[in-house]
PyMOL CGO cylinders between C-alpha atoms (Angstrom):
from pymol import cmd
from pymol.cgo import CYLINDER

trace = [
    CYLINDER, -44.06, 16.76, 46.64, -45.03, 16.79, 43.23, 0.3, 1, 1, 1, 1, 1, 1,
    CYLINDER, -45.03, 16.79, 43.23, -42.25, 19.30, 42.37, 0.3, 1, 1, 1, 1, 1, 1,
    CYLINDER, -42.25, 19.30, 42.37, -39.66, 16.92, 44.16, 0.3, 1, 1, 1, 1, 1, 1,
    CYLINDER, -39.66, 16.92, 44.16, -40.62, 14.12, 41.69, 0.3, 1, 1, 1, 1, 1, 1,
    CYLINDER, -40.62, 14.12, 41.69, -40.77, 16.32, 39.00, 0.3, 1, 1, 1, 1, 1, 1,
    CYLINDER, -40.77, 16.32, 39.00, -36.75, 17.43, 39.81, 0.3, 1, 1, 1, 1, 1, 1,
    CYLINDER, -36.75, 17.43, 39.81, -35.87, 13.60, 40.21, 0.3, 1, 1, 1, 1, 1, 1,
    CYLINDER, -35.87, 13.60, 40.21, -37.49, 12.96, 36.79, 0.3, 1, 1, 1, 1, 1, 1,
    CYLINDER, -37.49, 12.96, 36.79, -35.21, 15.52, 35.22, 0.3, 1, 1, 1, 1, 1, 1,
    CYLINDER, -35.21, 15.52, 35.22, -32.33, 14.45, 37.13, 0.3, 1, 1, 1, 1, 1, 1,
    CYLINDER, -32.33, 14.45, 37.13, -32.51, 10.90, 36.37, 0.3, 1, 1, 1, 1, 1, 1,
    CYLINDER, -32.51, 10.90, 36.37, -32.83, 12.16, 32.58, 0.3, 1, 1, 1, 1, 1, 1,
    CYLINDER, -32.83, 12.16, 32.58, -30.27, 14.23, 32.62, 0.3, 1, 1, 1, 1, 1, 1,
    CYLINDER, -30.27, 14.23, 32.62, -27.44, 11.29, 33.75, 0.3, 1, 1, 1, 1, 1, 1,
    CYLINDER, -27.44, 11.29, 33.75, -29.11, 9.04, 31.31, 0.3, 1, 1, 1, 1, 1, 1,
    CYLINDER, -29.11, 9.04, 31.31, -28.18, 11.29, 28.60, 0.3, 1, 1, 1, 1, 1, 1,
    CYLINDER, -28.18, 11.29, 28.60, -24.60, 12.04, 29.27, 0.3, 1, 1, 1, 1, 1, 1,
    CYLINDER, -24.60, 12.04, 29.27, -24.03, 8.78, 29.74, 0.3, 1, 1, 1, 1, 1, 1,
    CYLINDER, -24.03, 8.78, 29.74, -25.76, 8.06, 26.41, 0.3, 1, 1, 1, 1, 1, 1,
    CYLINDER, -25.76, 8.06, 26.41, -22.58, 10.40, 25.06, 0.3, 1, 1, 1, 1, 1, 1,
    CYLINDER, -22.58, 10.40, 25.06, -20.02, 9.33, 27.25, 0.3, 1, 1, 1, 1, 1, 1,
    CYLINDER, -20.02, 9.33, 27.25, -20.64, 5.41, 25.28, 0.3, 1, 1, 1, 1, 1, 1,
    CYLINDER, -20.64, 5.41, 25.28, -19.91, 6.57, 22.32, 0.3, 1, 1, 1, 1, 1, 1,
    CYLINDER, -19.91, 6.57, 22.32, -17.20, 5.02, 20.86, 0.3, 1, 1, 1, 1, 1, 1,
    CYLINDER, -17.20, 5.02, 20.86, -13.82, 7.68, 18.98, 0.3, 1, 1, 1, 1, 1, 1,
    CYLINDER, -13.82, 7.68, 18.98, -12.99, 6.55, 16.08, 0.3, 1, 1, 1, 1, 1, 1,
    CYLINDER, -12.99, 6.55, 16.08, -9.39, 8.38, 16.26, 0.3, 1, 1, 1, 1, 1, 1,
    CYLINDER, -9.39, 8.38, 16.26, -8.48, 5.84, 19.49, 0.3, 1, 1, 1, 1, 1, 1,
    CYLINDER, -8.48, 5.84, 19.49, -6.36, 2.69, 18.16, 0.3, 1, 1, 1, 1, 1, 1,
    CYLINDER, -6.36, 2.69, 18.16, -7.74, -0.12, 19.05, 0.3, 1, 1, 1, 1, 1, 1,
    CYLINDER, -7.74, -0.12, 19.05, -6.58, -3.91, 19.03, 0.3, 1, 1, 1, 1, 1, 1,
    CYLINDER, -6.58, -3.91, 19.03, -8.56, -5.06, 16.68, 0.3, 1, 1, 1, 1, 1, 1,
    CYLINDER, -8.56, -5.06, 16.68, -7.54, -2.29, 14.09, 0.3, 1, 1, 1, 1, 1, 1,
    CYLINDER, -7.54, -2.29, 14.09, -4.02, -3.53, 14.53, 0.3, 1, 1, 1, 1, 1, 1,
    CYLINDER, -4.02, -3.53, 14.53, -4.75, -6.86, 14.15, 0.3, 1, 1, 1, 1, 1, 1,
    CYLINDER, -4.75, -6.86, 14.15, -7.47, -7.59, 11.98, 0.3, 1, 1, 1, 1, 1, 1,
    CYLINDER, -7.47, -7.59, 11.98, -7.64, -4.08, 9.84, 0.3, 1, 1, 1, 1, 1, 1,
    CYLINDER, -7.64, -4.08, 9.84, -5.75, -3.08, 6.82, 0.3, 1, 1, 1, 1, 1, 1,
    CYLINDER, -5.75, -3.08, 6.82, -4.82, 0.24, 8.35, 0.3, 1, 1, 1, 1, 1, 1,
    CYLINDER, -4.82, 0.24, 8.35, -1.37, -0.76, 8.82, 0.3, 1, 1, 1, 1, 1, 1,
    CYLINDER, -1.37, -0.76, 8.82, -0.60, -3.02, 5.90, 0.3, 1, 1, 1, 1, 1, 1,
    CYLINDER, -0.60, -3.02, 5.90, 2.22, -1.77, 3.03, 0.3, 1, 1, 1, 1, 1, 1,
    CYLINDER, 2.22, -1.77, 3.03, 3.21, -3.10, -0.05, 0.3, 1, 1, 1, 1, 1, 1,
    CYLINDER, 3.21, -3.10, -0.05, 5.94, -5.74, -0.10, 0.3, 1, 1, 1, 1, 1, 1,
    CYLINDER, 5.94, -5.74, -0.10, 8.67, -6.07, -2.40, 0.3, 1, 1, 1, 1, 1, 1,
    CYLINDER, 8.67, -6.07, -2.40, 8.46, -9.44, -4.43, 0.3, 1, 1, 1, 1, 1, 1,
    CYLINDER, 8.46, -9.44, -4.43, 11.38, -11.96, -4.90, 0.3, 1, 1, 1, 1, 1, 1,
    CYLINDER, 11.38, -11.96, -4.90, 13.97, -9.34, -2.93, 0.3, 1, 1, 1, 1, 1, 1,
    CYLINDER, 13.97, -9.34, -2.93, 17.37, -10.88, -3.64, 0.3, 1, 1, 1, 1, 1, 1,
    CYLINDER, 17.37, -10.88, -3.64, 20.46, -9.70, -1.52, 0.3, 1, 1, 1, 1, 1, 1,
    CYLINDER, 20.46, -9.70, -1.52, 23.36, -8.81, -3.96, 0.3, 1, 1, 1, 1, 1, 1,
    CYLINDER, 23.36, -8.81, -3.96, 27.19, -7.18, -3.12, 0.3, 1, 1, 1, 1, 1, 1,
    CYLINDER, 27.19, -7.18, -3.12, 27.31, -9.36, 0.07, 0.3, 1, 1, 1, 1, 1, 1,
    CYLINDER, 27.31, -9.36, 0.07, 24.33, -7.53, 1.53, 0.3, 1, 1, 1, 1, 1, 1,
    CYLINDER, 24.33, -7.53, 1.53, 24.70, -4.53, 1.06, 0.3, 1, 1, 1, 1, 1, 1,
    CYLINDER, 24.70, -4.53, 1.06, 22.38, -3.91, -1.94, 0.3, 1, 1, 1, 1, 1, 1,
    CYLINDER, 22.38, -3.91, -1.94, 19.33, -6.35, -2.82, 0.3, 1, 1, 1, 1, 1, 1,
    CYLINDER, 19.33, -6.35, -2.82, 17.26, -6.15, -6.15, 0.3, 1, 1, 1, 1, 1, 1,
    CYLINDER, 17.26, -6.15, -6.15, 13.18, -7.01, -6.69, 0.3, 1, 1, 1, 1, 1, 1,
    CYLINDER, 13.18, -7.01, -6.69, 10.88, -6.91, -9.35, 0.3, 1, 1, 1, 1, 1, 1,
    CYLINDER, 10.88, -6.91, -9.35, 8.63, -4.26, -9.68, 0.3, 1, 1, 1, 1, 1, 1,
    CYLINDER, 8.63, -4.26, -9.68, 5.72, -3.85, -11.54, 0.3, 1, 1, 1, 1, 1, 1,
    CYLINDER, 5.72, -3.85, -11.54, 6.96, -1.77, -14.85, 0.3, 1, 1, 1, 1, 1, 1,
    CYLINDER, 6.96, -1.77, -14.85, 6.23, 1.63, -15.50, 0.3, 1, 1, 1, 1, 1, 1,
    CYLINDER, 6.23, 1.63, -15.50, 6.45, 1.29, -18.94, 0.3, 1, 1, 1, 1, 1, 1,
    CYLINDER, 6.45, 1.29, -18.94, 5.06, -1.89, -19.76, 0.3, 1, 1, 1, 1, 1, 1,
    CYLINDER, 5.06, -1.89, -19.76, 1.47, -2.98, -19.15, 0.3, 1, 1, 1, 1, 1, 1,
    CYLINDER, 1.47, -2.98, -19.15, 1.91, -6.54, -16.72, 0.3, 1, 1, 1, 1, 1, 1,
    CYLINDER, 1.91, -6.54, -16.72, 5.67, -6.42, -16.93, 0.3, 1, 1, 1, 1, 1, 1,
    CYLINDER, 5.67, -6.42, -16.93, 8.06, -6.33, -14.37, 0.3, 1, 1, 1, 1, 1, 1,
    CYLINDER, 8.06, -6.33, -14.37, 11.55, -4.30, -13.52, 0.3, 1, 1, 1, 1, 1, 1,
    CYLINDER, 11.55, -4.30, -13.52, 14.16, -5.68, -11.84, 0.3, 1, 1, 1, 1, 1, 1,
    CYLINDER, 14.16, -5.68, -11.84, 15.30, -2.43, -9.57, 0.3, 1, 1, 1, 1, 1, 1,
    CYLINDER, 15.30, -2.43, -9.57, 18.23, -2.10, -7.14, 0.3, 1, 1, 1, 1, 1, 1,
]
cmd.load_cgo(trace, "trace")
């Protein structure tokens, strides 16, 4: 008898466990809330995009490469 408790011990230990595992949570899944509320899929935008040639080309400014704060107008 006492070896028959002893096995349900272990067994009841043993599921508690894996299911200890199984709950934790994969950071590689996408989730809803990493869409919606995380930065993971934000990009840069293009400020004051004009359209230009009947549009087919537009132009923006740009922060400058060659001036410190200044902007390029690029097409």
């Amino acid at each position: 008898m006492n070896s028959l408790k002893k096995f349900i011990f272990l067994l009841f230990v043993l599921i508690n466990i894996q299911s200890v595992f199984a709950q934790q949570e994969d950071k590689s899944l996408l989730t809803l809330d990493m869409i919606f509320n995380g930065n993971y899929f934000s990009g840069e935008s293009a400020e004051q995009t004009r359209w230009i040639d009947n549009g087919k080309l537009y132009t923006a400014l740009e922060s400058s490469k060659e001036t410190t704060d200044g902007k390029d107008i690029v097409k």
